[in-house]
N, C-alpha and C positions, 0 to 999 in steps of 0.2 A: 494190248490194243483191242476197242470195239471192232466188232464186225460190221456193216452197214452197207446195208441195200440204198442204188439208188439209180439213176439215170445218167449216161455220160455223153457227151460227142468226143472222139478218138483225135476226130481232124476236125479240120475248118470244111471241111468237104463231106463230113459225114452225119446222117441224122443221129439225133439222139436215142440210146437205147441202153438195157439195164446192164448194170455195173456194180462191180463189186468193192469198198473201198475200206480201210480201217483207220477208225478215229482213234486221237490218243484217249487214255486212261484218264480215267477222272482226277486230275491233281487237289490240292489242300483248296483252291480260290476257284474252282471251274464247278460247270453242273451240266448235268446230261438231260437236254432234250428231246423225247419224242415229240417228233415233227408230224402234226395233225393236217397244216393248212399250209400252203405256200404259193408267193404271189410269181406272176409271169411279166417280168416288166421287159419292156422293148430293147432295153440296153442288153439283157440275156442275150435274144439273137445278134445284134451289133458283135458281141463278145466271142459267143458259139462261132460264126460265122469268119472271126478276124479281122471286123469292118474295120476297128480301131489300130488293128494290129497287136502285137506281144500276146495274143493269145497264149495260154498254157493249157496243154491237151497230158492227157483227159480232162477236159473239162466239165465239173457238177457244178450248172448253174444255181440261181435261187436265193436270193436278200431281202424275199418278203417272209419271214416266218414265224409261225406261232405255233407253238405246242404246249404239251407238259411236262413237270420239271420231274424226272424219275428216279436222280440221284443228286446228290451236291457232295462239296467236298469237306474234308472234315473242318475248314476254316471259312465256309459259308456263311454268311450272315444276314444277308437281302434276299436269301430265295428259300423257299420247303420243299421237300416231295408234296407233288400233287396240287403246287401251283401254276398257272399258265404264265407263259414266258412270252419273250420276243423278240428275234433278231433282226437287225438291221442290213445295210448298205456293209458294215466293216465288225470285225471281232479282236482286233486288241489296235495299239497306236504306241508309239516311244513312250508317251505318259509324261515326257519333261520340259517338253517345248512349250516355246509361249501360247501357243494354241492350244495343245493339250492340258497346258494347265488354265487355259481360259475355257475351259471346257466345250471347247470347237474343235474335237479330236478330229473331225471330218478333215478339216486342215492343216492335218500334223505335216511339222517340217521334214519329220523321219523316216517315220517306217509305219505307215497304215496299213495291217494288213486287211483288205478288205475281204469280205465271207466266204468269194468265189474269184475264182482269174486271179489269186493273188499270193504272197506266201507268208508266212509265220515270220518273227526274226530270227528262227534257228534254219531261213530256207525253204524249210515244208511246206510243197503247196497246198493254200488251202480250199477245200470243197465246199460247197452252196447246200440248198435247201431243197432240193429234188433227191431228197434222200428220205431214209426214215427215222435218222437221229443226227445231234450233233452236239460236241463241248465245245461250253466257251467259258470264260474263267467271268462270272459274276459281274462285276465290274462292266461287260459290254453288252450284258441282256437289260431287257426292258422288263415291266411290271404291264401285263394284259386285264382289264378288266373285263369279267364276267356277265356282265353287264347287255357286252352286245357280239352279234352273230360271228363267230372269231373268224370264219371265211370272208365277211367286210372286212376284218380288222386287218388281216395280213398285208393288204396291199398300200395301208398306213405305214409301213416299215421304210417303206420308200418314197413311192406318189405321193403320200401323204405328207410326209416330212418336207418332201422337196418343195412342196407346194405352199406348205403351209410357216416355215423359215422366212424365204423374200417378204411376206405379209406383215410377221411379225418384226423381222429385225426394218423393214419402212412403214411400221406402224401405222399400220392404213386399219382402218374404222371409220365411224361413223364420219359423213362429209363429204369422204373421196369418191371420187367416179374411177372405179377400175375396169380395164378390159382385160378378159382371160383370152389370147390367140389358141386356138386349136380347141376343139372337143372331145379328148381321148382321155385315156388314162389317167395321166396328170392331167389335165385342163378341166376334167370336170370335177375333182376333187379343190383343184383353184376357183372355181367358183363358188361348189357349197362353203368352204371357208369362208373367202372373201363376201358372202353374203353372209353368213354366221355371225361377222364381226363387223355387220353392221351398214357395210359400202353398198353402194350402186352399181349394178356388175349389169357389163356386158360383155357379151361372148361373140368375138369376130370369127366366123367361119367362112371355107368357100362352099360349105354345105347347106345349104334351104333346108336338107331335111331333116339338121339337127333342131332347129328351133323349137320344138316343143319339148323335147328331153333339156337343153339348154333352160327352157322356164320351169322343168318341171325341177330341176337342179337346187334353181334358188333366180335364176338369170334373172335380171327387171328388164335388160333392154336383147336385141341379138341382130346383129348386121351382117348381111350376104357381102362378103368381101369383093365379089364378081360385080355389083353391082354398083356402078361409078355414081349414084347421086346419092346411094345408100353411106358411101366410105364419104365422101365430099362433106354431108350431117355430122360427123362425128371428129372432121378436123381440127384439131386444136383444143377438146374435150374432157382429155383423159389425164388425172394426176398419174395415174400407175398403170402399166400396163405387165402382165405377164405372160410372157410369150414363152409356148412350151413346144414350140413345134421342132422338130429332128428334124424333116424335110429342109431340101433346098430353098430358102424362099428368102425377100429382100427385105432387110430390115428399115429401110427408106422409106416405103409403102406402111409401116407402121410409126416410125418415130414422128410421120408429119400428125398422127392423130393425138400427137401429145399439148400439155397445154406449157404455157411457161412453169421451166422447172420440176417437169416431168418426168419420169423414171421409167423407163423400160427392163423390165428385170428376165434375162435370159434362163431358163433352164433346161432347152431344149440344145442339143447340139446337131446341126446341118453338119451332112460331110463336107462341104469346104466352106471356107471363111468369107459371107458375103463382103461386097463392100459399105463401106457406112461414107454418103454425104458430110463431108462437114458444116456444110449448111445448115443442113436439117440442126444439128446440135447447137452451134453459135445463133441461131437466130432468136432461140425459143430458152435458151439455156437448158436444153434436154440433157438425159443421161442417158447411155446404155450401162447395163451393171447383169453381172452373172454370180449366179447363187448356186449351192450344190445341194447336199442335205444337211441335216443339223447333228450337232452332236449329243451325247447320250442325255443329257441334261433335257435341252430344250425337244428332244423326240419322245422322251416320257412325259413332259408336260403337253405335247400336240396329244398324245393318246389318251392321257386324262382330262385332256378341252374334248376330245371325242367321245370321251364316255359319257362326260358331261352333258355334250348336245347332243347327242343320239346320231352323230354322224359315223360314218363306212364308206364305203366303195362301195358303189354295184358292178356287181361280179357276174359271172358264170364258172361255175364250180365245172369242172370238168378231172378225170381221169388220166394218170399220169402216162398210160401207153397212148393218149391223142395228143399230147404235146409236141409231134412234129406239125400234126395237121394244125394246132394251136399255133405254131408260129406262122403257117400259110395264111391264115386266117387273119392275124396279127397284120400281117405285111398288107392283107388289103382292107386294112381298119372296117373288120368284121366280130366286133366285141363292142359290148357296151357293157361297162367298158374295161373291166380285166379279166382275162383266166387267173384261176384260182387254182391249184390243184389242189385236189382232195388224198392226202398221202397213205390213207387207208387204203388206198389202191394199189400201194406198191406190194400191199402184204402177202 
């Protein structure tokens, strides 16, 4: 067994702090990562805390990562010592379902074990990327290009994917008019895409004083949601919209800004289940449709579409002993727009 430093919550009741954990042995198909960068995404605390429930404690958050690859196994074949890696959202899946072999492991019928909060299929639970290594058997790491600032890139493991999936599997490009809801984490990586490839992006917030971050993003249009002649404009408007918000909020108040045949694509989860109009739907022939991340296939193509356009996340790189105050920060959307931890910190 590796030995491996790294950050835990004990309970749902308790901040994070370091911990000690041991990864298995490098097998014939796996490769050991040093973990350099790791992203902070909102579902962490949801998880840490038990919002969702099933927590598993000790809990080592962390499904944004990139590092170097510092061993592989003798049956390696996609990776070297001393090339940069990347883990996602999950690290192995059944492999035999019609999903996984549609290479949509994210929607395996069986057994996903995702990175953190979740377990192996031999049971073993598994730990995240607030650590300072980790195995995963080849097959579920990604290829990082060099290219660009690997503390952008980390937080592409997940926002990026999540964001960047609904775009491509509704093939939105040049023509559409798309709205991004919210300006966080995800929402502002939904925009630089959705303007990357081409669309008309605006970005509905109840913030005024996103709008200049919002244009400097990619955004062409930005509407103050608080303002009833400002939402009343953009009625009936929009082919796509993607809504990324967690918070409570009504999906009603958005699907009227769709136009006929329009898509609303969820990737944000509210803690309870609003309700949806039927109206709104039958009138306009709208959709609501919910999307998660992509599977390994289409999350190394979003990261070599981002080497390509020079796209990342803006970050704030921060130290891994302030990631409790990171999550106080978090809760009162005080980031623009991810933590990042810098894992040299743990050393």
């Amino acid at each position: 067994m590796i030995a491996t430093k790294a950050y835990a919550a004990k309970a749902a009741s308790a901040p994070l702090a370091p911990f000690q954990l041991e990864r298995k042995d490098v097998g014939p198909n796996d490769i050991q990562i040093e973990i350099q960068y790791c992203g902070v995404c909102h579902s962490d605390i949801h998880q840490v805390r038990d919002e969702w429930g099933g927590s598993i404690f000790p809990m080592v958050p962390g499904h944004e990562i990139v590092g170097k690859v510092i061993k592989v196994g003798d049956a390696v074949t996609k990776f070297k010592v001393g090339e940069t890696a990347g883990i996602g959202c999950f690290v192995d899946s059944c492999r035999h379902c019609p999903s996984c072999e549609a290479g949509e492991e994210q929607y395996c019928d069986n057994h996903l074990s995702f990175t953190y909060n979740g377990t192996y299929k031999d049971g073993a639970p598994t730990y995240g990327g607030y650590s300072d290594q980790i195995v995963v058997d080849e097959s579920y790491a990604l290829h990082i290009s060099d290219k660009l600032p690997l503390e952008g890139v980390a937080p592409l493991l997940c926002a990026g994917i999540t964001t960047y999936s609904p775009l491509m599997t509704w093939k939105i490009g040049k023509g559409h008019k798309v709205a991004v809801v919210g300006l966080g984490g995800l929402g502002h990586m939904g925009v630089k895409f959705a303007a990357s490839l081409g669309a008309e992006v605006t970005v509905l917030s109840t913030s005024a004083s996103k709008k200049d971050d919002a244009l400097k993003l990619g955004a062409h249009h930005f509407v103050v949601t608080k303002d009833e002649e400002q939402v009343k404009a953009v009625a009936g408007t929009f082919d796509f919209i993607l809504n990324t918000i967690s918070a409570q909020h009504e999906y009603d108040f958005y699907l009227q800004m769709l136009k006929l045949d329009g898509t609303m694509v969820l990737v944000g989860i509210p803690p309870e289940a609003p309700q949806v109009s039927a109206f709104n739907l039958i009138s306009k022939r709208r959709r609501i449709a919910g999307s998660m991340i992509g599977g390994i296939k289409e999350t190394q193509e979003m990261l070599d579409y981002c080497a390509e356009q020079g796209i990342v996340s803006d970050v704030e790189v921060i130290n891994i002993d302030y990631i409790n105050e990171a999550y106080e920060r978090m809760l009162k959307n005080d980031v623009r727009y991810r933590f990042v931890i810098d894992m040299e910190s743990l050393k």
